[in-house]
N, C-alpha and C positions, 0 to 999 in steps of 0.2 A: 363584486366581480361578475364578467360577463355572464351569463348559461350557456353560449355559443363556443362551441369547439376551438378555440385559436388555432393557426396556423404554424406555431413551435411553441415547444415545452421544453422550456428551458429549465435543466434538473442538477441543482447542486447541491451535493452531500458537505455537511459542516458539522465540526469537530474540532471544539478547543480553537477556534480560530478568534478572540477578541481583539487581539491588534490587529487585524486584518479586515475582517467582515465588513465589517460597516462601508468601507472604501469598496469592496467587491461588488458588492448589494449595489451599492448608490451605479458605480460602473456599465452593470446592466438596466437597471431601471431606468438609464441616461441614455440608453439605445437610441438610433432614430428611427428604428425600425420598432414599432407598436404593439404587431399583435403577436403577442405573445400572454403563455402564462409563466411563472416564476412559481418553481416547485424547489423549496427551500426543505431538506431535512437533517435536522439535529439530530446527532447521532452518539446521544447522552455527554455531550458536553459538562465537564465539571466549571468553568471558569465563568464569563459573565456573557459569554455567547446566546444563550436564548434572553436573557435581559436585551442585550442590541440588538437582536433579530427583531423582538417584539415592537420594538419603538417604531418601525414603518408601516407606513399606514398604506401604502400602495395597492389597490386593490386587485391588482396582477398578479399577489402572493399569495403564493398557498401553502402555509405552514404546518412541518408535521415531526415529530417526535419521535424518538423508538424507545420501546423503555429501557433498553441498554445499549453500551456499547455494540452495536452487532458488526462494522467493520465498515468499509469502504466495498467489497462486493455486492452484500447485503443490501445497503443504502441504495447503491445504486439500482440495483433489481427493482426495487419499492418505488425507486422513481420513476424506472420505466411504466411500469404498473400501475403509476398513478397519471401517466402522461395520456392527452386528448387531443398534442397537435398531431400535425400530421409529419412532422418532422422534430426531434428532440435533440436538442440542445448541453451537450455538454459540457461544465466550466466547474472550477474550482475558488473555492470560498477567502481564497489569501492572493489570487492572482487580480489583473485588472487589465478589463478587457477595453476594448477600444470603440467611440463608436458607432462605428459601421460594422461592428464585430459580424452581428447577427444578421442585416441586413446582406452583407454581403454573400455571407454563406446562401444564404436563402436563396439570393437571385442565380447563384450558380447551381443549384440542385434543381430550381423550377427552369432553367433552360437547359437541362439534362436529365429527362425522368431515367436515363438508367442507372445515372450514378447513384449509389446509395448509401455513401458516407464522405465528405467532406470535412477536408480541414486547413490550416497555415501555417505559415512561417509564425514563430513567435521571437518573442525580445526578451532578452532576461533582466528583469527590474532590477531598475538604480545604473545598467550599463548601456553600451551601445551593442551588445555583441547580439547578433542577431543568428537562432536557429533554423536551416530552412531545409526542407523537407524536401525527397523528388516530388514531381507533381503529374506528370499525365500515367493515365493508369496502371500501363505496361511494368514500367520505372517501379510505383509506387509498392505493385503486389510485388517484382522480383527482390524488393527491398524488405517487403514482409518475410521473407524466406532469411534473413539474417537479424532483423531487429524489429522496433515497432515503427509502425511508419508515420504516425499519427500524433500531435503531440493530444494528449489527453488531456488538459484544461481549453482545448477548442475542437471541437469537432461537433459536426452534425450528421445525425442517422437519418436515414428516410424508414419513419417506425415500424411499416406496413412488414417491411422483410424480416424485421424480429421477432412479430406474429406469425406469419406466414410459415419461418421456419421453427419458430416454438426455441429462438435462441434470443441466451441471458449471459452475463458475467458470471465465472468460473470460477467457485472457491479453490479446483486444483491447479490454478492458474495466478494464485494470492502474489500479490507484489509487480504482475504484470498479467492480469486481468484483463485490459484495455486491449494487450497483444492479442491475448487468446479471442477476445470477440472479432477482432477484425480478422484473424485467422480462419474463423469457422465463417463469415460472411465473404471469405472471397468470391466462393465461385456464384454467389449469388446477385452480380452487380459492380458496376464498374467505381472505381476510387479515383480520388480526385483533394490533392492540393493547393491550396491560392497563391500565387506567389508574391504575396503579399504581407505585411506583421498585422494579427486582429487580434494580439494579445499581449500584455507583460506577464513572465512567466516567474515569481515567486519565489528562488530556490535557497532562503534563509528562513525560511520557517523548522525551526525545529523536531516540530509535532508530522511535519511530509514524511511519505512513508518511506522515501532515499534519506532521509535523514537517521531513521531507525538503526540497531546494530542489527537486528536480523533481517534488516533485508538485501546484505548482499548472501546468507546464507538460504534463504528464501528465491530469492531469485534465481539463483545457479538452478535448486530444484526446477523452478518454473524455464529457464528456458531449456533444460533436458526435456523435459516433456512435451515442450510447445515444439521442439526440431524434434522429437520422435512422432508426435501426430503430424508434422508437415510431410516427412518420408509416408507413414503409411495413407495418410490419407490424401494426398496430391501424385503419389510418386508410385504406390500401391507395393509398398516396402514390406517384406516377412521385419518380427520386432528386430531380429540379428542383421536384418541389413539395414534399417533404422537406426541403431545403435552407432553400424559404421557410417551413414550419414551424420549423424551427431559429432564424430568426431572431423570427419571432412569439416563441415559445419566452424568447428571449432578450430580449424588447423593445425588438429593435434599430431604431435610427430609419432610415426608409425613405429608398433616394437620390430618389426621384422618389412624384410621385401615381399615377404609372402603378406604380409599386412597391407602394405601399401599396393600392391598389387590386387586386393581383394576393393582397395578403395577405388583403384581405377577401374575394374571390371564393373563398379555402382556405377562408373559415372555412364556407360554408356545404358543400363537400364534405367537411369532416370531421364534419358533424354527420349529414349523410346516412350516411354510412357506418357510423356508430357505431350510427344508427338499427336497419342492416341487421345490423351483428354481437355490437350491445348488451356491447360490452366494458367499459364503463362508465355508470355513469348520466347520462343525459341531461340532467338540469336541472343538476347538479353540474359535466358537460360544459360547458355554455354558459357555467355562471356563470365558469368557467376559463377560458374563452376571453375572453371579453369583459373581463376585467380582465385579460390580457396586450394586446386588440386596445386596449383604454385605454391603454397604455404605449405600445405602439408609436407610437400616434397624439400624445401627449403627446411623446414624445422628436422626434416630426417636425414637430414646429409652426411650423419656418421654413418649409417650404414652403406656406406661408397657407394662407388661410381654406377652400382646398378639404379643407385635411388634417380640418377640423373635419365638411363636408359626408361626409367619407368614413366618419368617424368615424359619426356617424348612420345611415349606409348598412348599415353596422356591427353597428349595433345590434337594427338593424331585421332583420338578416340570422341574428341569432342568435335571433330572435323574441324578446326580452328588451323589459321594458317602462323607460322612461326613467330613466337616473339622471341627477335633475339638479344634483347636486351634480361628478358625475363631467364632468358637460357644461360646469357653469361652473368647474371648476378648470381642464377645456381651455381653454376660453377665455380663461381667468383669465392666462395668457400675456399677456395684455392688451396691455401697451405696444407688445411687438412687433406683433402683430394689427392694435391701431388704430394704429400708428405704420404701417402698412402699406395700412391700407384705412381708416382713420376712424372716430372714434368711430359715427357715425351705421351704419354698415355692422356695425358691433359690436353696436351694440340693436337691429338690428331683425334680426340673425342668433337674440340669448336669445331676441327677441319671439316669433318666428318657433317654433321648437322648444320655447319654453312651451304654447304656443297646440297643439304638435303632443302633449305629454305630458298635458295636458288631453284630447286626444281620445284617446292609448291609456287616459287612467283610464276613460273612459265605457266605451270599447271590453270595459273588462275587467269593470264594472258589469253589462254585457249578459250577456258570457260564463258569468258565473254563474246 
């Protein structure tokens, strides 16, 4: 193996993967893109996984062991740590990568020193169904604010910012780890998508950690806490208004109007804040917010006809101009509504709010 630094550290953590591996391994090693190294670690595999690892003689690999199970966070930490390119390489040991995989990434991070994590569309092996990702960076972070944006069997870091900020994978983050890193590296650099497939994505392996039965109980924990650090740490949320982002977040229906009310009063301090620390883009902001503040208000529609007034309040609070379509599928709850207050109380509630979406379109005729 070289002594010269390579240019990507390709780092993948493996675990009980024998019908797999071997295909994986050969997939990257098949790259046409060369310098790299191959940081393989076995993460006490029981089955005949470190026998097939051993059998490649490619002197790109650098083989390493833990003496126990320690996890999928763990591993990966150890790989960063053992990593010398300048850019690290993330993949997983049951998928199959494609290949331009690597080569592509690369040439999109070295024609953009600020991006500092890249990744793709992926494919799900055996079909045609293709997963794809937003892609320019706006898009990609307001998309972190609801899930992970990334798929995590392809993605490349630019390593300097994981030193720089003394940030690693999160054991309190177990089962979506991957989210919590890109979370805490937002405002550090710009993200970026290929719109392209540079990988088959794996999802019959038994032993993956969606396969597990604790991980949809593991998960629910992990993303309460990953939407309570996005509130306090992008939005500058007390933990009680964090909480009530959490459940916006979730579009959980409100116990009360004073509930729902306390939600829409967040939304206007989170747009102020965002104002002041521009972590996100603004109009892309709002439009996220207002189609979670729609749901919530849609799942609360027993508590009548105020939940629709608040909804409007809502609206107006996000400076967004009418959707009327979005107003009458609230209302469109219908039987309940007018089985509650009357049909007559029902038209003259549309009448009402047409008459008012009429004057934001003038209002916005002016604007121009």
């Amino acid at each position: 193996m070289s002594t010269s630094a390579p240019l990507v550290s390709v780092v993948m953590p493996v675990y009980n993967c024998e019908q797999y591996v071997q295909r994986s391994v050969s997939a990257v090693l098949n790259q046409r893109f060369r310098d790299f190294e191959f940081i393989i670690i076995n993460d006490g595999s029981t089955d005949r996984t470190k026998e097939l690892l051993q059998a490649f003689t490619d002197q790109r690999i650098r083989y390493f062991e833990n003496d126990e199970n320690y996890g999928v966070v763990r591993t990966l930490n150890r790989g960063i740590d053992l990593a010398r390119g300048k850019y690290i390489m993330r993949t997983d040991a049951d998928d199959v990568s494609y290949l331009d995989m690597i080569g592509s990434l690369v040439d999109y991070m070295e024609c953009d020193p600020e991006c500092i994590l890249c990744g793709s569309y992926v494919r799900i092996l055996g079909t045609k169904k293709i997963v794809p990702k937003p892609s320019i960076d706006a898009k990609v972070k307001i998309y972190t604010l609801l899930s992970c944006p990334f798929p995590h069997t392809c993605i490349m870091i630019r390593k300097q910012v994981l030193f720089d900020r003394n940030l690693r994978y999160d054991l309190q983050y177990l089962d979506g780890e991957d989210h919590g890193l890109w979370s805490e590296l937002l405002p550090y650099g710009k993200f970026h998508n290929l719109k392209k497939v540079l990988i088959d994505y794996n999802k019959s392996n038994p032993d993956q950690v969606t396969a597990r039965p604790v991980h949809k109980e593991n998960y629910f924990r992990f993303r309460r806490r990953m939407h309570l650090f996005h509130g306090k740490r992008y939005f500058n949320l007390s933990h009680a208004e964090a909480e009530i982002y959490w459940r916006l977040i979730r579009s959980e229906k409100a116990g009360s109007i004073d509930a729902l009310d306390e939600t829409r009063r967040l939304l206007a301090k989170i747009m102020m804040e965002n104002l002041k620390n521009g972590f996100f883009h603004q109009g892309l902001l709002k439009k996220f917010l207002l189609f979670r503040w729609y749901y919530v208000c849609l799942n609360s529609y027993e508590l009548g006809a105020r939940t629709f007034f608040s909804y409007v309040k809502g609206i107006k609070t996000t400076q967004q101009y009418f959707n009327i379509l979005a107003i009458l599928s609230l209302l469109a709850q219908g039987r309940k509504l007018i089985g509650l207050f009357g049909p007559d109380a029902f038209y003259r509630a549309c009448r009402r709010h047409l008459q008012t979406l009429k004057g934001n379109k003038q209002e916005c005729r002016y604007k121009r």
